[in-house]
Backbone as a printed PyTorch tensor [residue, N CA C, xyz], in Angstrom:
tensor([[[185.8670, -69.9850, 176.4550],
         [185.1430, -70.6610, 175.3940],
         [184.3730, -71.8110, 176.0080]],

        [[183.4970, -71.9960, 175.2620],
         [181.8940, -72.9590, 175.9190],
         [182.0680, -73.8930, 174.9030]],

        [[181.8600, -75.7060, 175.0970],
         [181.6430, -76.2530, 174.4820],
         [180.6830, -77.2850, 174.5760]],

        [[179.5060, -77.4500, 173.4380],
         [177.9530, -78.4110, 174.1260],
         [178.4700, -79.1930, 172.7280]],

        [[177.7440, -80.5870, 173.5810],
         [178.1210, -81.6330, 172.5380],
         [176.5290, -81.4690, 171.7170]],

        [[176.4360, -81.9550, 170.2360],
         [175.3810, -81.8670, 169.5080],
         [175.0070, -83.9400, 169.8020]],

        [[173.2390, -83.8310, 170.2860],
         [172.9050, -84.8790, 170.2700],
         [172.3990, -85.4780, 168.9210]],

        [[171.9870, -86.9480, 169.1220],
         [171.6050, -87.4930, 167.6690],
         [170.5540, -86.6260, 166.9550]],

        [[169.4070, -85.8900, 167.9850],
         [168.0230, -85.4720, 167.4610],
         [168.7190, -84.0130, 166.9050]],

        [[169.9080, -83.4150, 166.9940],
         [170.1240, -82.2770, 166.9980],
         [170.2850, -81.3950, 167.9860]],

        [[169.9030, -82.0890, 169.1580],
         [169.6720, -80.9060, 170.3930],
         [170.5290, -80.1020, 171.2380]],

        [[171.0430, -79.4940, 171.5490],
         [172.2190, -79.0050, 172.3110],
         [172.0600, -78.0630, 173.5380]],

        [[172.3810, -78.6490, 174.8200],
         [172.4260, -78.5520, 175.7800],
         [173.1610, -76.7430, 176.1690]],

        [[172.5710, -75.5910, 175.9400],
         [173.3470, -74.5980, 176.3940],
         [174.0920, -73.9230, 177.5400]],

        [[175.2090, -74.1550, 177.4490],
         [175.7550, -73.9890, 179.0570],
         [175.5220, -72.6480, 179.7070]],

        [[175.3250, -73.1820, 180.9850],
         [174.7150, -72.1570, 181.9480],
         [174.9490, -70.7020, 181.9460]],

        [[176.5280, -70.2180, 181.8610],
         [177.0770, -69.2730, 181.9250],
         [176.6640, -68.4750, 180.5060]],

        [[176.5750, -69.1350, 178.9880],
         [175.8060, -68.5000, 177.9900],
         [174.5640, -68.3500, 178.2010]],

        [[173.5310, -69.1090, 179.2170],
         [172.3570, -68.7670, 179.5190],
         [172.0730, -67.4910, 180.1550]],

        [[172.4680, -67.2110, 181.2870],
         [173.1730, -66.2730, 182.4050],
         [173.2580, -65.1480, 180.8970]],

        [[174.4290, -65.2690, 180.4310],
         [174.3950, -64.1060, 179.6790],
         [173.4190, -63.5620, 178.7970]],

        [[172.9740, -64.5850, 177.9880],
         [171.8070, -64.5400, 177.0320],
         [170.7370, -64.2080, 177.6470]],

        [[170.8060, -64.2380, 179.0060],
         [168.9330, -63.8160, 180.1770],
         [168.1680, -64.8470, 179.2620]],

        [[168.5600, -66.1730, 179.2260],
         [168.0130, -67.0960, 178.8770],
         [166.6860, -68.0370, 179.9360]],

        [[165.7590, -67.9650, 179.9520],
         [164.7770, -68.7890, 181.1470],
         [164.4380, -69.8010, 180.2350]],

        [[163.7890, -70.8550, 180.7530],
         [163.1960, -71.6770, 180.5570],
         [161.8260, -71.4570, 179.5500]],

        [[161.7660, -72.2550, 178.7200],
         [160.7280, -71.6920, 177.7080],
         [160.9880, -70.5710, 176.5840]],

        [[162.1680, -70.0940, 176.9350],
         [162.4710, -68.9900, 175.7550],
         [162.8350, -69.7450, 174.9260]],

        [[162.7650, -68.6880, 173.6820],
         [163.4870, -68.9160, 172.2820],
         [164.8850, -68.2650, 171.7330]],

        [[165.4250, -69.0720, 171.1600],
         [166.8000, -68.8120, 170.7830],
         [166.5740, -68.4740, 169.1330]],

        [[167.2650, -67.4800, 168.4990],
         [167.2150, -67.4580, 167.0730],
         [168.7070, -67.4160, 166.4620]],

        [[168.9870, -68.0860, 165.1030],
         [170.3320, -68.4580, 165.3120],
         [170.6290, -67.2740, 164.1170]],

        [[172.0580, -66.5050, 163.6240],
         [172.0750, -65.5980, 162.6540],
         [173.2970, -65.6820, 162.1470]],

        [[173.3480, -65.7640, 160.7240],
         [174.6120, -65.9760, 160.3030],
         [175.1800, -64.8470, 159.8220]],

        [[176.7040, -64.4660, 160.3160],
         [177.2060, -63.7120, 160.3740],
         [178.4600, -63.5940, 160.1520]],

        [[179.3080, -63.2100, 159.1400],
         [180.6780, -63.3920, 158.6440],
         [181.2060, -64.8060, 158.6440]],

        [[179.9460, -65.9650, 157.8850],
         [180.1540, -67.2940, 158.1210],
         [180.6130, -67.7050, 159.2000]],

        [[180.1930, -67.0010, 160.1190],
         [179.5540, -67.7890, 161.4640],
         [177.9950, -68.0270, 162.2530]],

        [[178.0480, -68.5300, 163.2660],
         [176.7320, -69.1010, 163.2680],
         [176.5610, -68.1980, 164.4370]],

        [[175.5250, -67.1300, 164.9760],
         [175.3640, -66.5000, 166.3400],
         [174.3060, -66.6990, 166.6990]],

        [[174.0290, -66.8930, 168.7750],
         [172.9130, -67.7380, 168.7490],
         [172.6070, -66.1500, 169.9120]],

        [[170.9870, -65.5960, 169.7340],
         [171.0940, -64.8390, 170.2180],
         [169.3430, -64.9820, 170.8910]],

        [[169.3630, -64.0360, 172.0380],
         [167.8700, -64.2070, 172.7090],
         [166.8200, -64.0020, 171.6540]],

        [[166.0820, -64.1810, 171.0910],
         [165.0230, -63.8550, 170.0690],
         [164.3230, -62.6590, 170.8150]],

        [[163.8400, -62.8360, 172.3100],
         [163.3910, -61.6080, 172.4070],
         [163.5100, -60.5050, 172.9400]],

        [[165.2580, -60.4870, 173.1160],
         [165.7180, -59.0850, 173.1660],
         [166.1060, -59.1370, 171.4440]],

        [[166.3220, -59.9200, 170.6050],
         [166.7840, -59.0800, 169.2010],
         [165.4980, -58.1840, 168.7370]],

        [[164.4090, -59.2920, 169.2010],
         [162.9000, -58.3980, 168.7000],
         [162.9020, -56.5290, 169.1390]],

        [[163.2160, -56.8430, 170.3950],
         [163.5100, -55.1740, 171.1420],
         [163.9980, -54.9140, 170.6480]],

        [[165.1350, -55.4480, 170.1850],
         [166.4860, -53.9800, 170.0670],
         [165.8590, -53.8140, 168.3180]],

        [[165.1330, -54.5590, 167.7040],
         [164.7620, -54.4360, 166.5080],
         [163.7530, -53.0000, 166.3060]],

        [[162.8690, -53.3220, 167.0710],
         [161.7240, -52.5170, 167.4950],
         [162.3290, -50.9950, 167.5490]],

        [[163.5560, -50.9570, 168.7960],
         [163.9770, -49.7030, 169.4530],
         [164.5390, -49.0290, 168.2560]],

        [[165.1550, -49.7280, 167.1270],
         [166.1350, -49.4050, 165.9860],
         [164.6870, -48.9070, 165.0290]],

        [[163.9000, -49.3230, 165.2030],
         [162.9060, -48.7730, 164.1350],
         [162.3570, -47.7090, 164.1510]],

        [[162.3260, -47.2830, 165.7080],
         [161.5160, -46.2300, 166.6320],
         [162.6480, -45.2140, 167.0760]],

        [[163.7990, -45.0250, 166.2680],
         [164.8440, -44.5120, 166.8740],
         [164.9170, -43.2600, 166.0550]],

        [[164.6660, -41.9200, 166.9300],
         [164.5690, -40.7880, 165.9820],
         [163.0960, -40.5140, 165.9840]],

        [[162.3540, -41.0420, 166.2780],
         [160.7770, -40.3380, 166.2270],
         [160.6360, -39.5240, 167.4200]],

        [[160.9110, -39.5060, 168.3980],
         [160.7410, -39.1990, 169.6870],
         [161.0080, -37.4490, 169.5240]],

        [[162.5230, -37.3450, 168.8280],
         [162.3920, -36.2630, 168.4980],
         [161.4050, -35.7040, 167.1780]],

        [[161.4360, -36.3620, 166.2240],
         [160.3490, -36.0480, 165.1220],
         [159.0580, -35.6130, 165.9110]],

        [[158.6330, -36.1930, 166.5920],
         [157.1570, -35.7290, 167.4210],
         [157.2130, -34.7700, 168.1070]],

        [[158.6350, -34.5970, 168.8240],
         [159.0020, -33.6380, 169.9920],
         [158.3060, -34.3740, 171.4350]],

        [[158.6850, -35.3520, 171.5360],
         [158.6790, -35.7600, 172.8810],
         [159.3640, -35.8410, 173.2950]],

        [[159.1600, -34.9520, 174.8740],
         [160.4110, -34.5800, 175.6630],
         [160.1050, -34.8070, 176.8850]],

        [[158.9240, -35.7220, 177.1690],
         [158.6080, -36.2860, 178.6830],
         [157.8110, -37.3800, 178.5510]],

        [[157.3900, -38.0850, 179.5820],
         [156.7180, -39.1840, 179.2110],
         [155.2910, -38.6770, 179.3490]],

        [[155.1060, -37.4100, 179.9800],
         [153.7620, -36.9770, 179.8340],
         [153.4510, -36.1470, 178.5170]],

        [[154.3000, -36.4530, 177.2010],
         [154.3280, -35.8590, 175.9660],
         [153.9250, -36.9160, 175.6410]],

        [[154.2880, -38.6210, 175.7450],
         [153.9080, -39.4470, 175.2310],
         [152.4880, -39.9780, 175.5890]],

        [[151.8880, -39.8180, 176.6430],
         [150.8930, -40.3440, 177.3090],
         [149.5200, -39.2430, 176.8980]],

        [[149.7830, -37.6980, 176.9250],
         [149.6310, -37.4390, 175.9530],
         [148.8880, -37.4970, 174.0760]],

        [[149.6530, -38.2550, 173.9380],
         [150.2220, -38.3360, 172.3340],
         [149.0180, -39.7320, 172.1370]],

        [[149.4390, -40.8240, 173.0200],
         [148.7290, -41.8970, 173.0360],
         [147.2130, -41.5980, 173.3990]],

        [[146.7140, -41.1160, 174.2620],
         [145.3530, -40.3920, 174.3770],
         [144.8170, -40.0380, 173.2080]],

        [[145.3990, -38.7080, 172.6800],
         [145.2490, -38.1510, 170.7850],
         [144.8320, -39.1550, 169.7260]],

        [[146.0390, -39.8630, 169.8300],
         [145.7510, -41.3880, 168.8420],
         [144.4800, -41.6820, 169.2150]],

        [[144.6880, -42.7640, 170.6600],
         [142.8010, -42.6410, 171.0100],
         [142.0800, -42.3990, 170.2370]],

        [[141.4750, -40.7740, 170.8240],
         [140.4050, -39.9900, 170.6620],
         [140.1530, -40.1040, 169.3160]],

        [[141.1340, -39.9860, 168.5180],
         [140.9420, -39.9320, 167.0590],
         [141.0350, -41.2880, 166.2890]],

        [[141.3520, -42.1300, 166.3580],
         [140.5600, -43.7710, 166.2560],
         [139.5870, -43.8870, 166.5620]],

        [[139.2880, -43.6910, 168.1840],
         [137.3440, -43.6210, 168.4160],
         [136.7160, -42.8330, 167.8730]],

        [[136.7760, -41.6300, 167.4190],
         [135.8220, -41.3860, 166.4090],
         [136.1080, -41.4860, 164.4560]],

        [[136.8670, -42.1740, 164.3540],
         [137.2110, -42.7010, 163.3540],
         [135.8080, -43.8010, 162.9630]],

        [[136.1700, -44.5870, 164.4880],
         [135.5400, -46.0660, 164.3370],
         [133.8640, -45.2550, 164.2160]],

        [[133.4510, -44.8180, 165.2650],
         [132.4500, -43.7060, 165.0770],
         [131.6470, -43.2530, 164.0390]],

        [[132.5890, -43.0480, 163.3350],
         [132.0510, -42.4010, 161.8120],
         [131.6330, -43.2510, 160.9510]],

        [[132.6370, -44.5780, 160.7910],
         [132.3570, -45.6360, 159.9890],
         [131.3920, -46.2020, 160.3650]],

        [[130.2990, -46.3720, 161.7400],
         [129.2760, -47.0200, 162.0810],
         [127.9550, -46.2880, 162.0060]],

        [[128.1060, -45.2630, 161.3020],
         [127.2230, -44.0090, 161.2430],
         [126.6370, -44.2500, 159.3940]]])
């Protein structure tokens, strides 16, 4: 167990070893989440990922991508068909 003292402004000093774990650097952001009335302090931008990955989870097969040259692919398609999207509308 880790303990940081809270300063007058609010600020709290996070100890190294929760940094280390958190893949905390300098300049990142921390987001705090309450959770079975507790307080959890977690990287903001791995929750963003793992948010992202949870959203995107199951399409891969929905599309049937089964290589990354299915996705690269796929992203090209999109492309092509946005540019002449945009295309049409300037016509």
């Amino acid at each position: 167990m880790d303990l940081a003292k809270v300063m007058s402004k609010g600020q709290v000093t996070i100890p190294i070893n929760i940094r280390k774990k958190l893949n905390l650097k300098e300049g990142d952001k921390v987001v705090f989440i309450e959770k079975n009335g507790y307080m959890v302090i977690a990287n903001s931008t791995m929750l963003a990922l793992e948010q992202v990955q949870n959203a995107f989870e199951g399409e891969a097969e929905r599309l049937d991508l089964k290589s990354e040259e299915d996705v690269v692919n796929l992203v090209k398609e999109v492309r092509k068909e946005r540019f002449e999207e945009k295309k049409e509308k300037k016509q």
